[in-house]
N, C-alpha and C positions, 0 to 999 in steps of 0.2 A: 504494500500500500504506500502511495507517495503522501510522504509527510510534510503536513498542511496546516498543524493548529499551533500557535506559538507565542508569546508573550514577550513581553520585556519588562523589568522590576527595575525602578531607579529608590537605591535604600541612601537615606541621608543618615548618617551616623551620629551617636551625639558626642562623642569627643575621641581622641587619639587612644586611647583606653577601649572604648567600646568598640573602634575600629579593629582592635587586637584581640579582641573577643569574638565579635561579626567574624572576623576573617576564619577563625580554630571551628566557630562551628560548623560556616561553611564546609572545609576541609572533611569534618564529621562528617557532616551529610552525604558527600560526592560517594566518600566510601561506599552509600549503602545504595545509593543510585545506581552507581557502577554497576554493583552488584546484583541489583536486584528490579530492573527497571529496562526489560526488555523495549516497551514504545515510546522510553525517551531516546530522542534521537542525538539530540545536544542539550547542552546544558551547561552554563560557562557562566564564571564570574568573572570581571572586569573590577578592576583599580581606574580611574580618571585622572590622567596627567594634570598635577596642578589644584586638583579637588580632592583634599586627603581623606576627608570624610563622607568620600562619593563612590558607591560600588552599584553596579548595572550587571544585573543579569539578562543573559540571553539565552531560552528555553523553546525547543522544538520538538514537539512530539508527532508519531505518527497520526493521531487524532483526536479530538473532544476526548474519547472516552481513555486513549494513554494518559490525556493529564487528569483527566478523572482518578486513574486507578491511582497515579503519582499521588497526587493529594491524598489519597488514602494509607501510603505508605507509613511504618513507626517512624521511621529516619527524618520524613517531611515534618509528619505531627510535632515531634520533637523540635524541630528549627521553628517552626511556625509559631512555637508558646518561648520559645530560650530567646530566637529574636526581639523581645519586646522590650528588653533588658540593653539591647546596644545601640535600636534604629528610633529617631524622632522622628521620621516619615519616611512613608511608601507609598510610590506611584506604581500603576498597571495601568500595563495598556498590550491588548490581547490583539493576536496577530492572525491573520489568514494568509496563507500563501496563494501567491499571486501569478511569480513568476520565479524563475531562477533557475540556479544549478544546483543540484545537490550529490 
């Protein structure tokens, strides 16, 4: 199936500390993505030259329902309650594939 449903998350961090925190959990999490998360397709964090406290994820799954099950994972669950503790905001903005190369 070509993969088609995708997001982007821009986290603002609240200081240099929580950056270093944000950052260890991420790290956690990929583990279990990797592992265990057949219709994620990509999944990537980004650091922002110049915005220390700016990290952008970029997430492509095979479909609605990969990131359905994604969301359902322990690994996810767990970042989604530990993040609240590093990020003063989060923007989403959900993505449909259009065109491209993959």
């Amino acid at each position: 199936m070509t993969p088609g449903f995708g997001l982007i998350v821009r986290f603002t961090l609240r200081d240099a500390a929580a950056a270093a925190g944000f950052d260890e959990l991420v790290s956690q999490t990929l583990e279990g993505i990797r592992r265990h998360e057949a219709g994620t397709v990509a999944y990537t964090s980004h650091r922002v030259p110049d915005e220390r406290l700016l990290r952008i994820f970029y997430e492509l799954y095979e479909n609605r329902a990969a990131f359905d099950a994604h969301e359902q994972q322990p690994h996810v669950r767990h970042f989604l309650a530990a993040r609240e503790k590093y990020v003063s905001k989060v923007e989403v903005t959900f993505l449909e594939l259009a065109d491209g190369k993959l």
